[in-house]
C-alpha positions in Angstrom: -16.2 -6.7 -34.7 -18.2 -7.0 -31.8 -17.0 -10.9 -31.1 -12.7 -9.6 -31.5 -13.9 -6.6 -28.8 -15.1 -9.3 -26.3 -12.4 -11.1 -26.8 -9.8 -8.6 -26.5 -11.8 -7.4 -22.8 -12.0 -11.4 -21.8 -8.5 -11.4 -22.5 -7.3 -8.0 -21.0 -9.8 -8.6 -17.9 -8.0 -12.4 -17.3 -4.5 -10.3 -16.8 -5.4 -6.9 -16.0 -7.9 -5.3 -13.4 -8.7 -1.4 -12.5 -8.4 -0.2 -8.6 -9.2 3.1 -7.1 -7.7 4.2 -4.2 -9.8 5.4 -1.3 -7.6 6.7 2.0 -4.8 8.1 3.0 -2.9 5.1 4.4 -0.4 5.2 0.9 0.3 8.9 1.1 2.2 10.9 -0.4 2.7 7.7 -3.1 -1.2 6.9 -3.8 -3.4 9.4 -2.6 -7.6 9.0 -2.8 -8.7 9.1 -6.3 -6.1 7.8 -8.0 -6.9 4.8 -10.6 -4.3 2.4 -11.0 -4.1 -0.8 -13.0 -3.5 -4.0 -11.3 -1.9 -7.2 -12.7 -3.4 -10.3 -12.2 -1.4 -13.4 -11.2 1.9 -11.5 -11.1 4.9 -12.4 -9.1 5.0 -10.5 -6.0 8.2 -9.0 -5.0 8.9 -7.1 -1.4 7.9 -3.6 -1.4 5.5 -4.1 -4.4 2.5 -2.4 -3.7 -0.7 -5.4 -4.0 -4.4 -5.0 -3.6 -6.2 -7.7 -2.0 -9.0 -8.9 -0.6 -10.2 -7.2 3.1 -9.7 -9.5 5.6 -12.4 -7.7 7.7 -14.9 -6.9 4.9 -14.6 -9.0 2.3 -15.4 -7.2 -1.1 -13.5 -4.7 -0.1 -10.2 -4.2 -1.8 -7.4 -2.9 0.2 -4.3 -1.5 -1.4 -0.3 -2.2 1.1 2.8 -2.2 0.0 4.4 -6.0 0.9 7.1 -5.9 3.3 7.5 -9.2 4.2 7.6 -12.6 2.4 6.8 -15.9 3.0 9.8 -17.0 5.9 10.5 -13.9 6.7 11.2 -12.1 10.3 10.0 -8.7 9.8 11.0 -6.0 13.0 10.5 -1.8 13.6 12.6 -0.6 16.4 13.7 2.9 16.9 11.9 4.3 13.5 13.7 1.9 11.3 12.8 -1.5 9.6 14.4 -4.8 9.4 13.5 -7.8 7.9 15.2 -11.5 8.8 17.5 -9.4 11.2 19.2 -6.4 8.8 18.4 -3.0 8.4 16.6 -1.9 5.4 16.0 1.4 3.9 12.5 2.5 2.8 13.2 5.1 0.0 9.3 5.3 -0.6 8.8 7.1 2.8 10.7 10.1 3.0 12.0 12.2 6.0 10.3 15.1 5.0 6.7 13.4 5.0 7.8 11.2 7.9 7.8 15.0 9.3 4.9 16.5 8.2 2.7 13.6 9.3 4.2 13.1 12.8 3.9 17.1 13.5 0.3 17.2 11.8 -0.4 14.1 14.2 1.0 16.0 17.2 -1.3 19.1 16.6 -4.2 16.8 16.4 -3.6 14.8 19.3 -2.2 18.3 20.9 0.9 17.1 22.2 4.0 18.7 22.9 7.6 18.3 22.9 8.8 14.9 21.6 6.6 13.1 19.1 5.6 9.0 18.8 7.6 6.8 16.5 6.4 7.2 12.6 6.0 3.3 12.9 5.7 2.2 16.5 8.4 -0.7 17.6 6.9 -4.1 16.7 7.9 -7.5 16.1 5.7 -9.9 14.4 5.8 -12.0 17.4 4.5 -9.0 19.6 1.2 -8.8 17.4 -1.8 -9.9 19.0 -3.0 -10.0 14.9 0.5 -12.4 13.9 1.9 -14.5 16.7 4.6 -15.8 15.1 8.3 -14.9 14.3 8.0 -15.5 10.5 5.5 -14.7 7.9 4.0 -18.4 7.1 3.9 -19.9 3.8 1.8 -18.5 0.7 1.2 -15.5 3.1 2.4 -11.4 3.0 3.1 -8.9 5.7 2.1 -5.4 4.5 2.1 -2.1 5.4 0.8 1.4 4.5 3.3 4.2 3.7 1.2 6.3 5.7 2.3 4.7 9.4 0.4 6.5 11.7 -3.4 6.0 9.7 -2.9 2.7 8.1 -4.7 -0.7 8.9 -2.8 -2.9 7.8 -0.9 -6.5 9.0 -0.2 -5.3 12.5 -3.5 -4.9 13.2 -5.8 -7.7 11.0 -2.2 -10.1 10.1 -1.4 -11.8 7.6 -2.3 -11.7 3.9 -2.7 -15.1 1.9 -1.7 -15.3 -1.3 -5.0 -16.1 -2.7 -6.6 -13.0 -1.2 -4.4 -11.5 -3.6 -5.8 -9.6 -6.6 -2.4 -8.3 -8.2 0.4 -6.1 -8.4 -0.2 -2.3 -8.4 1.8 -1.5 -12.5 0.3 1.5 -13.7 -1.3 5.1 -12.0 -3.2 6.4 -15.0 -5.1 9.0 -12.9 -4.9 11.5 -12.6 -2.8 12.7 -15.9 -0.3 14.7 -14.2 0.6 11.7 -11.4 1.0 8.9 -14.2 3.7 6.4 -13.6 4.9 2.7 -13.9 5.7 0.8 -10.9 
């Protein structure tokens, strides 16, 4: 009994790993103290949601959603993303919170009147972090939901792919947030 329990958590821990999220930079989709299952070795898609190695502190796993792939250009102007030139929606960042972070930012930083982009205009080539006008083989841009608190690509670049732990599948905590990716 014991030997088939090893082997089932030597299996399940070659495919599958647990994460806990820390900080705010995936509100209102991942908030702090939310576990979530990872898959290991998983294809990674754009706008999947990875956890990978800290370039900055290694041992430290940092939770993005990818928004660019290997070749891609990847742009912000004006509040609004394009990749490789086109306009693309972001359904997982709503008007609403885009709102209620820029106005909560505002009466922090007690300013008036109008407020700073939700994402600040940025090509990768204008990134002291990137330098370059595509993201480079085996390699991800990504990005926090939560624009105006994340660390992300524009500030420490690229991700490589073998930084990479997995792909964010399940929230199992807590009970009344579960949900499949």
């Amino acid at each position: 009994m014991g030997a088939a329990m090893f082997l089932i958590q030597l299996v399940l821990g070659l495919f599958f790993a647990n994460a806990g999220v820390t900080g705010e930079s995936m509100a209102p989709h991942l908030n702090p103290g939310d576990r979530l299952v990872v898959r290991r070795h998983a294809k990674i898609h754009r706008f999947d949601v990875i956890t990978f190695d800290s370039p900055e502190e290694p041992g430290r796993a940092y939770i993005k959603r990818v928004i660019g792939l290997p070749g891609d250009t990847v742009a912000v102007r004006r509040d609004v993303l394009y990749i490789n030139g086109k306009r693309v929606k972001e359904p997982f960042i709503t008007p609403a919170f885009k709102r209620k972070v820029m106005a909560f930012e505002a009466k922090q930083n007690g300013e008036t009147g109008n407020s700073p982009a939700f994402t600040p205009n940025f090509s990768l080539a204008s990134l002291k972090a990137t330098r370059t006008r595509t993201v480079p083989e085996d390699a991800y841009f990504v990005l926090g939901d939560n624009r105006p608190v994340s660390y992300d690509s524009r500030k420490f670049g690229f991700v490589k792919r073998s930084k990479v732990f997995g792909v964010v599948k399940w929230r199992y905590w807590p009970l009344n947030a579960v949900e499949k990716f």
